[in-house]
C-alpha positions as CSV (number, residue, x, y, z in Angstrom):
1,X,93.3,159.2,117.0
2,X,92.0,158.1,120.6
3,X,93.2,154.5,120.6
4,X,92.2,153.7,124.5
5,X,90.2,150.5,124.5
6,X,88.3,152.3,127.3
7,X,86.8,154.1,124.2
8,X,85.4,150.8,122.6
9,X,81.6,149.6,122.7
10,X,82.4,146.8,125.2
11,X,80.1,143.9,124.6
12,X,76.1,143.9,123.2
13,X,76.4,140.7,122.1
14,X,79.1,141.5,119.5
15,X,80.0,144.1,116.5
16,X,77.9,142.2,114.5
17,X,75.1,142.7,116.1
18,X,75.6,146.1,116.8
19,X,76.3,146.7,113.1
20,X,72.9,144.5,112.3
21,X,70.9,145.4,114.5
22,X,69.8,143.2,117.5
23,X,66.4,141.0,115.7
24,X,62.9,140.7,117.5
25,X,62.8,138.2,119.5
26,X,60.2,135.4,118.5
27,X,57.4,134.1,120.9
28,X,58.4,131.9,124.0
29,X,56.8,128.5,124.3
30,X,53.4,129.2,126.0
31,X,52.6,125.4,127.5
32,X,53.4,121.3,126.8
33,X,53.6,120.6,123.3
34,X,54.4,117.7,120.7
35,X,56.5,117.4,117.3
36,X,58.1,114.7,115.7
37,X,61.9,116.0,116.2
38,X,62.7,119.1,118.7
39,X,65.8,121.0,118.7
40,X,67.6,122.4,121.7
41,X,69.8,125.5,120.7
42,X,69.1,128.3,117.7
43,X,72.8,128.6,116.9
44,X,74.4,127.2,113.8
45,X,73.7,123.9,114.3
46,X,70.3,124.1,115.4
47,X,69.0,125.7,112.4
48,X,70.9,123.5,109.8
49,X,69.8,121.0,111.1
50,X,65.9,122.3,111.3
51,X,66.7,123.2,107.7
52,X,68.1,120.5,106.0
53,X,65.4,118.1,108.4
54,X,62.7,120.0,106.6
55,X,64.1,120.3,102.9
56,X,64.2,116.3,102.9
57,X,61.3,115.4,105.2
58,X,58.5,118.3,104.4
59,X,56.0,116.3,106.8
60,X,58.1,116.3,109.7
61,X,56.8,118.7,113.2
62,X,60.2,120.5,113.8
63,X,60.3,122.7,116.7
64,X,63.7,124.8,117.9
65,X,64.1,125.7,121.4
66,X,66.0,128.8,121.9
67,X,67.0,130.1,125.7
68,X,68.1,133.8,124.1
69,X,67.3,134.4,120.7
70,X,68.4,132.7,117.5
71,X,72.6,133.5,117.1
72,X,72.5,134.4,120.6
73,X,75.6,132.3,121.4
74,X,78.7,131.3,119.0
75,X,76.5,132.1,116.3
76,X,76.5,135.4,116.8
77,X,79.7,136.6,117.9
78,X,83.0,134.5,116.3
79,X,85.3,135.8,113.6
80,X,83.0,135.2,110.4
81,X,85.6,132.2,109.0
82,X,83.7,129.6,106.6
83,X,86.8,127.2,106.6
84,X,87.8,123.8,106.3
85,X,89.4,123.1,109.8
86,X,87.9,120.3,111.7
87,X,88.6,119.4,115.5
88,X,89.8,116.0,116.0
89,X,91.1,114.9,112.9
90,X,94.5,113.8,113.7
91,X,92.8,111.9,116.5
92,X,90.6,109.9,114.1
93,X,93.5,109.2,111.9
94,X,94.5,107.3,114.9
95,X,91.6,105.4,115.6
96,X,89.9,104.9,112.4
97,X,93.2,105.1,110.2
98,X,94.2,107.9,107.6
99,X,91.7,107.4,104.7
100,X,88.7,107.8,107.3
101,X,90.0,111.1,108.1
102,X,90.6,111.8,104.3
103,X,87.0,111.5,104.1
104,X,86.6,114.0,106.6
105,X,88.8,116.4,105.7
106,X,87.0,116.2,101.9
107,X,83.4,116.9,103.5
108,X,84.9,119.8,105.4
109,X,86.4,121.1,102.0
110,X,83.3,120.3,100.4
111,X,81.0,122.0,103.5
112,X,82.6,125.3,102.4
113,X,81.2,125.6,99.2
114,X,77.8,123.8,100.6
115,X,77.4,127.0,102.5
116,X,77.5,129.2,100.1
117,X,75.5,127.8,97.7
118,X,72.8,127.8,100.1
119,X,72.9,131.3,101.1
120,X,73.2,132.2,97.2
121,X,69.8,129.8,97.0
122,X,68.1,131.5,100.2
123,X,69.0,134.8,99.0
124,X,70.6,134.9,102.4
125,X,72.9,138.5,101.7
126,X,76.1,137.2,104.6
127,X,78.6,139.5,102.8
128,X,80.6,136.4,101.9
129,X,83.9,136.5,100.4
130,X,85.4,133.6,98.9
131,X,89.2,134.5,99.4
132,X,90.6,131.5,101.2
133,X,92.9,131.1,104.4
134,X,96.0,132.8,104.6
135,X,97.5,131.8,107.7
136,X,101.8,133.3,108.6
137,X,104.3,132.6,110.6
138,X,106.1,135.4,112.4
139,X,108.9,133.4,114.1
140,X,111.6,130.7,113.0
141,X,109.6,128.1,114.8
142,X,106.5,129.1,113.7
143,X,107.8,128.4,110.3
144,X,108.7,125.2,111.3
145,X,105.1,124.6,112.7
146,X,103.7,125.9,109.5
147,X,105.3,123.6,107.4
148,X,104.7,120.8,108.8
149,X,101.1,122.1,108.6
150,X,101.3,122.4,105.4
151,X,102.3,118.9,104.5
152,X,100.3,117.4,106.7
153,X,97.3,119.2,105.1
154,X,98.4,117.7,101.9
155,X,98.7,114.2,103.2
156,X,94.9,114.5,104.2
157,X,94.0,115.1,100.3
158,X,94.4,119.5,100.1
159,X,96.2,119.1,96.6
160,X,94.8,122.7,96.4
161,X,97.2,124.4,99.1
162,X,99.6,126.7,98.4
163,X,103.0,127.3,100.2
164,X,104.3,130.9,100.7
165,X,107.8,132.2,101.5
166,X,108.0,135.9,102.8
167,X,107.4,138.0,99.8
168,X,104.4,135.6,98.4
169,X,103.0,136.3,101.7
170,X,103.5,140.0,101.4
171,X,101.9,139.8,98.1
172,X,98.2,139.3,100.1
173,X,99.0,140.6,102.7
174,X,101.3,142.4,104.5
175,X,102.1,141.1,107.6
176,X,104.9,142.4,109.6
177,X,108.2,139.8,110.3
178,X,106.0,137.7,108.1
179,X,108.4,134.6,107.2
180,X,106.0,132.4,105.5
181,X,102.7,131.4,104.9
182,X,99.8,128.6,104.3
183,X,96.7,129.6,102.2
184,X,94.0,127.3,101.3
185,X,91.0,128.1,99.0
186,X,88.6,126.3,101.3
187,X,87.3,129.8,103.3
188,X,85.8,132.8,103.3
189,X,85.1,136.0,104.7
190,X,81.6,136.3,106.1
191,X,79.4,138.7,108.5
192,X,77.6,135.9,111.0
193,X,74.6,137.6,112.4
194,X,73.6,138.4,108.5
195,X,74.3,134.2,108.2
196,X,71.9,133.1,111.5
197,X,69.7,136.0,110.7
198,X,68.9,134.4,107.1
199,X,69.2,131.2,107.8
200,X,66.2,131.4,110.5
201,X,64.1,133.1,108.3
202,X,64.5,130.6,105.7
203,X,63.7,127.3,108.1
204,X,60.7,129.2,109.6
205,X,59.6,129.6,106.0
206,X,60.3,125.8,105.6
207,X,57.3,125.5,108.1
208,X,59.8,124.9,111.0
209,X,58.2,126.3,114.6
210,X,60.9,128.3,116.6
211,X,60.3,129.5,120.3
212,X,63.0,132.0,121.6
213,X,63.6,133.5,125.1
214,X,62.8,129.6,126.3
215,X,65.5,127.8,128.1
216,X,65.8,124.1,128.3
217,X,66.7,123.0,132.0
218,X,67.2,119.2,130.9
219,X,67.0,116.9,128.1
220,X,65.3,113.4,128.9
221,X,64.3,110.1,126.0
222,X,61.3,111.8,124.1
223,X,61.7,115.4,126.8
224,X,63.1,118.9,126.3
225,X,62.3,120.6,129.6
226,X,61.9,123.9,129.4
227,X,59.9,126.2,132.4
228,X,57.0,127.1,130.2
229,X,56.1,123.9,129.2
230,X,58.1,120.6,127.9
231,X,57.8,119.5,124.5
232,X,57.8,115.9,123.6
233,X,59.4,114.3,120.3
234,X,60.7,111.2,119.5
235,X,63.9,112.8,118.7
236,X,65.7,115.4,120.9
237,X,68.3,116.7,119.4
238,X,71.1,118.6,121.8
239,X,72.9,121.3,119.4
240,X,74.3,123.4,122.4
241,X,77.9,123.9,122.0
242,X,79.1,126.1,124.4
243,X,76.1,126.7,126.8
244,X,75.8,122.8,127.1
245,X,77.5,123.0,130.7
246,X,74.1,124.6,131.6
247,X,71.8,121.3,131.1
248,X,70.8,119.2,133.8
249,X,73.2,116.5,134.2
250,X,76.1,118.4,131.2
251,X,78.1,120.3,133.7
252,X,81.1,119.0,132.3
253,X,80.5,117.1,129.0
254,X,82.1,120.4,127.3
255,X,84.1,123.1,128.5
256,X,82.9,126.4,127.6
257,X,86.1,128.2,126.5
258,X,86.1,132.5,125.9
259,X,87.3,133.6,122.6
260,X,87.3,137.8,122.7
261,X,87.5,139.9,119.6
262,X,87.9,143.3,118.7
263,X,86.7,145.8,115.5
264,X,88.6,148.6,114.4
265,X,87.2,151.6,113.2
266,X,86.8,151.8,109.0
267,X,90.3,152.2,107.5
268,X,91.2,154.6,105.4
269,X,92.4,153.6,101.8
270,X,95.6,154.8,102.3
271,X,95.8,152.1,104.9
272,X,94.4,149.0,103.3
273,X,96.9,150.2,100.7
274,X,99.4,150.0,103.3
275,X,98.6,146.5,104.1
276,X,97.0,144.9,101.3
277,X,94.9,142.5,102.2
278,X,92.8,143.0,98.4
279,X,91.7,139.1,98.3
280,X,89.5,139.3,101.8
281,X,91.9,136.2,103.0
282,X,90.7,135.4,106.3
283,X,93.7,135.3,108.4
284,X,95.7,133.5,110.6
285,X,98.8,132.7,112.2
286,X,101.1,129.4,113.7
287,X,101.3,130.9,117.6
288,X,100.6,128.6,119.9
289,X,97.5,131.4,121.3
290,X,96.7,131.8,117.9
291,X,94.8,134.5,116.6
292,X,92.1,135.1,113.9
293,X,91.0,138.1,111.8
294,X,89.2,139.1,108.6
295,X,88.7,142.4,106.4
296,X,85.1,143.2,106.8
297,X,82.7,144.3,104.3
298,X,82.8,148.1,105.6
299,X,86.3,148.4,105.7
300,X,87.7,147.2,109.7
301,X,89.9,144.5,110.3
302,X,87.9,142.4,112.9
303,X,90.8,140.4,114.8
304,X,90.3,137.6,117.9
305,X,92.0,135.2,120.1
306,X,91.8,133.9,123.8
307,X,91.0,136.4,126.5
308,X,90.2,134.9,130.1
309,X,89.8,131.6,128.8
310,X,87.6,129.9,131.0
311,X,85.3,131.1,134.0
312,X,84.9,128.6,137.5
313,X,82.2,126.5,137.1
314,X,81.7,126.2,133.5
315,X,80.0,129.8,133.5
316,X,78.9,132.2,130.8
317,X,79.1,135.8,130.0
318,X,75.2,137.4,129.5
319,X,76.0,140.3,127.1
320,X,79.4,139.3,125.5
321,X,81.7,142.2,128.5
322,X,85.4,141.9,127.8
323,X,88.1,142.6,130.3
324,X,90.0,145.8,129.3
325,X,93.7,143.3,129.7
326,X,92.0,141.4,126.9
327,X,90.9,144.3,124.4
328,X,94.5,145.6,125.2
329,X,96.0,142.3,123.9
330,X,94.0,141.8,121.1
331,X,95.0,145.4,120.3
332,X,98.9,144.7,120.5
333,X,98.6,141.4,118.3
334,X,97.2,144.2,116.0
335,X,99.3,146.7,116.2
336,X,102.6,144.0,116.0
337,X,101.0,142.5,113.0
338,X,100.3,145.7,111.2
339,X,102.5,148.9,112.9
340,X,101.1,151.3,110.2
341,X,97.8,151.3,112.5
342,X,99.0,152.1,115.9
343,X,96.6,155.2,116.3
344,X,93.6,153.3,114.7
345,X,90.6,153.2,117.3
346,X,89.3,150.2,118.3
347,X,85.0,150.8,118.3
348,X,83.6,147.3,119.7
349,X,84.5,144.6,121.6
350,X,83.2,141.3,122.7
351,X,83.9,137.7,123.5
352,X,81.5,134.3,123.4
353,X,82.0,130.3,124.3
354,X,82.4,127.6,122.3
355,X,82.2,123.9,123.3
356,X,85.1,121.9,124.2
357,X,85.6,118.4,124.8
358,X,88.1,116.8,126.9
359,X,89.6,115.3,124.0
360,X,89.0,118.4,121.4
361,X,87.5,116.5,119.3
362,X,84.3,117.9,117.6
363,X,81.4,114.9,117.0
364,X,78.2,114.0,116.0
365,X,76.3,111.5,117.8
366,X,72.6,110.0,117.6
367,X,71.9,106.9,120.5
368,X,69.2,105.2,118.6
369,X,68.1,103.5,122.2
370,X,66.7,107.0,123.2
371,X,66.0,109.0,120.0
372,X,68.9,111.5,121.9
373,X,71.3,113.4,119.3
374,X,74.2,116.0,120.0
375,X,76.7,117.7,117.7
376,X,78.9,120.0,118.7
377,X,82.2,120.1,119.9
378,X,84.1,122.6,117.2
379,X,87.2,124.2,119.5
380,X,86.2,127.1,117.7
381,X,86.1,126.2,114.1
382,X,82.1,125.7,114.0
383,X,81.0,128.3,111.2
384,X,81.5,125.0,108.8
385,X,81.5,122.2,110.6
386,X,78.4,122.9,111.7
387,X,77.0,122.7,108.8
388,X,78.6,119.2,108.6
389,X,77.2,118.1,111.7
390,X,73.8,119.2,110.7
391,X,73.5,117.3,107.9
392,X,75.3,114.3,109.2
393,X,72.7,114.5,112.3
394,X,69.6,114.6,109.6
395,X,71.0,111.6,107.7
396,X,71.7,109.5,111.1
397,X,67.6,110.7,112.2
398,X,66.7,109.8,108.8
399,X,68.5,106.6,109.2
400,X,67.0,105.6,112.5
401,X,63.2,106.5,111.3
402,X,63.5,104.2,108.4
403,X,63.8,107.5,105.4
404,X,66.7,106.4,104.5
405,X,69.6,104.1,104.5
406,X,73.5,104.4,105.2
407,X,75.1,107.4,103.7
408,X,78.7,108.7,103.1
409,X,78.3,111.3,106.1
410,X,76.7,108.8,108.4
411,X,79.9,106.4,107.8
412,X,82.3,109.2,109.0
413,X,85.3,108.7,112.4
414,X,83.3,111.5,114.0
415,X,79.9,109.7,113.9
416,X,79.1,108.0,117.1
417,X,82.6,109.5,119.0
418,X,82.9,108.9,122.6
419,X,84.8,111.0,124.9
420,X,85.1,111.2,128.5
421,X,84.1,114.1,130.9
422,X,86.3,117.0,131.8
423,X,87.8,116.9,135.1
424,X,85.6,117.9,138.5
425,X,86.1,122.2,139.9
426,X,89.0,123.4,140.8
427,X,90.9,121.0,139.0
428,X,89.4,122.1,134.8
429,X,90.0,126.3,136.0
430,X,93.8,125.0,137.1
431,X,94.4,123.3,134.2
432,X,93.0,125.4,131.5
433,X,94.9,128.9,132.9
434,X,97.8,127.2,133.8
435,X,97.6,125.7,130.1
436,X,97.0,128.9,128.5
437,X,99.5,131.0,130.3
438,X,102.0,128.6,129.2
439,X,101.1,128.6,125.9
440,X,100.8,132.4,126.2
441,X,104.4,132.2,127.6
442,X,105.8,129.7,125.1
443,X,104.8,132.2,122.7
444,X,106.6,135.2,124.4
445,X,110.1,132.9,124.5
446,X,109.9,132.1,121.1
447,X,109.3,135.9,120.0
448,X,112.3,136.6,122.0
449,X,114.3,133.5,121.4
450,X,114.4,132.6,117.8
451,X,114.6,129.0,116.9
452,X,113.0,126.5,114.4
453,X,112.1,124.2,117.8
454,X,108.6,125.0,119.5
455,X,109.1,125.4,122.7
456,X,109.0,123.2,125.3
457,X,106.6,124.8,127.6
458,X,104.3,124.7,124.5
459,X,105.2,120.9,124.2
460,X,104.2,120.7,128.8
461,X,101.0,122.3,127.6
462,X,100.0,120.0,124.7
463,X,100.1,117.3,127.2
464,X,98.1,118.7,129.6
465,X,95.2,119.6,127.4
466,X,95.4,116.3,126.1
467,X,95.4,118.2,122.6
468,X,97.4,115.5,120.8
């Protein structure tokens, strides 16, 4: 088989969309207008947030502002996992002390199954496979890293995680120089544009107004400005993630970090036989550049991780154009985790942003003083916690409008998080590619270096990003 990566479709948004089908792109904002909350961003959040606004206030004017189309961003082109990871929570352990963050962690396990059932209720068809997290370890101190993991997981309240050894783990899936493994039952396997796609539909049914191809310049008290018109609201509510740099006065409230991924042609069923794989785990593993993949419904493995990482200036790709280095090392993570598939051709590949903070930690916010609201945040683990956010952020406008009181989402460490900007240009491009080519390198050394102690150019790194 030809297995050049010159031979993949490079960008178009993503696989997904290619596989979907690119949708029609909904009317533009045509002057000024008015509603009683407006939404900046057609993503994920954007669109829970319209939805669940809507299925509790039926009377509410709820417009989304869309500078693309809806799923244009993160949306549209991560690795389909519905899990239970949050960004931050070790963080808020610290500030708000451990049972906060229990609470978290529950509403994340609990956001998982929220999810489904509403695409079950929506008749929204995702392709969604409730098979959990598997993630490995491939190294001695990788195994050390997972177990630690592991317990830490179960110290935040997972009583439902299981711990692997190496056959276990070759039992779901087989993973070459697999040593171990973590699986939790909070994930699944789904296909994202099928997710935005339905989840649109269904708030536009709601009643909910939704201009596309309209960008927002800058968000003022009671303004989203857009160049066709600005729409006025008592609530704006900022659900940007990675394109947030973009907004007048956001240049660097969050970094917009490049994830890449590639799709592999369908396998054959001699080869998933080869690998296993039957439960649709998503998948994982403990490297410091960690990786992500899933078995999709047609049969590829779709399989991601950093590429560039970050672009001077806080700037975004158009169509989703990965550099042939990247597609090349997303295709030797593949090939190392599974040999058996070293002629298999890769068919698509594609990368996105999604929103970093300075101190990773992903937040919900609503400054009652303005009627201004943000979520976002995710480091890349926004599929569910977006969800979250959405429904925390319709409980804290709910709140503030006198609907409703207090509830246990508006009450949780994320609510109302602070965090200060990332550092002025050239100083954020040093630091994020000199932190991810050390992390890139700790990896490397402890591949060729076995021992149960991360590395310490890992440990240089971690202090760097200000991860811990």
């Amino acid at each position: 088989m030809n297995s050049s990566a010159s031979s993949a479709v490079n960008g178009g948004v993503s696989f997904w969309y290619a596989d979907d089908g690119l949708p029609a792109v909904r009317e533009p904002l045509t002057g000024d207008a008015s509603a009683d909350v407006v939404i900046v961003g057609g993503g994920y959040t954007g669109l829970w947030t319209a939805y669940y606004l809507k299925k509790a206030a039926p009377f509410l004017r709820i417009t989304v502002l869309e500078q693309k189309f809806c799923g244009y961003g993160a949306s549209g082109r991560n690795g389909g996992w519905l899990y239970n990871g949050i960004a931050g929570r070790d963080r808020y352990a610290r500030l708000h002390g451990h049972e906060a963050a229990v609470r978290l962690q529950k509403a994340m396990n609990d956001t998982v199954a929220e999810v489904v059932a509403v695409a079950r209720a929506e008749g929204i068809d995702a392709d969604i496979e409730q098979g959990g997290v598997l993630e490995v370890a491939t190294t001695p101190a990788q195994l050390a890293r997972l177990k630690a993991f592991h317990a830490q997981e179960l110290a935040y309240g997972e009583t439902d995680r299981e711990l692997y050894g190496a056959r276990r783990t070759a039992e779901r899936i087989r993973v070459a120089d697999a040593v171990g493994s973590t699986w939790t039952p909070h994930g699944a396997r789904l296909h994202p544009v099928k997710l935005v796609k339905g989840l649109a539909a269904a708030v536009e049914a709601l009643g909910v107004t939704i201009h596309e191809s309209t960008p927002v310049t800058e968000i003022r008290p009671k303004h989203a400005v857009t160049p066709y018109g600005t729409v006025r609201a008592p609530y704006v509510l900022r659900c940007t993630e990675g394109f947030t740099a973009a907004l007048k006065g956001q240049r660097r409230t969050w970094l917009p970090m490049n994830s890449s991924m590639i799709a592999t042609e369908p396998l054959t069923g001699e080869q998933w036989a080869a690998i296993g794989w039957a439960g649709r785990e998503t998948l994982g593993d403990l490297a410091h550049a960690y990786m992500y993949a899933q078995r999709t419904a047609d049969g590829r493995i779709a399989l991601g991780g950093r590429g560039v990482p970050y672009r001077f200036g806080s700037r975004t790709d158009n169509d989703g154009r990965t550099q042939e280095a990247t597609i090349a090392a997303l295709r030797d993570i593949l090939t190392r985790f599974f040999p058996s598939l070293a002629g298999v051709r890769i068919e698509h590949a594609w990368s996105g942003v999604l929103g970093v903070p300075r101190d990773w930690c992903a937040t919900v916010t609503l400054d009652r003083s303005t009627g201004l609201g943000w979520a976002g945040g995710y480091v890349g683990s926004g599929v569910a916690t977006a969800n979250l956010a959405a429904r925390t952020l319709r409980d804290l406008v709910r709140q503030d409008s006198g609907q409703g009181g207090r509830t246990e989402l508006t009450e949780l460490p994320w609510v109302g998080h602070r965090v200060r900007k990332w550092e002025p240009e050239p100083l954020r491009w040093l630091g994020v590619q000199g932190m991810y080519a050390t992390y890139r390198a700790a990896d490397r050394r402890e591949r060729r270096y076995p021992d149960t102690r991360s590395s310490r150019l890992a440990r240089l790194a971690d202090r760097v990003a200000g991860h811990h």
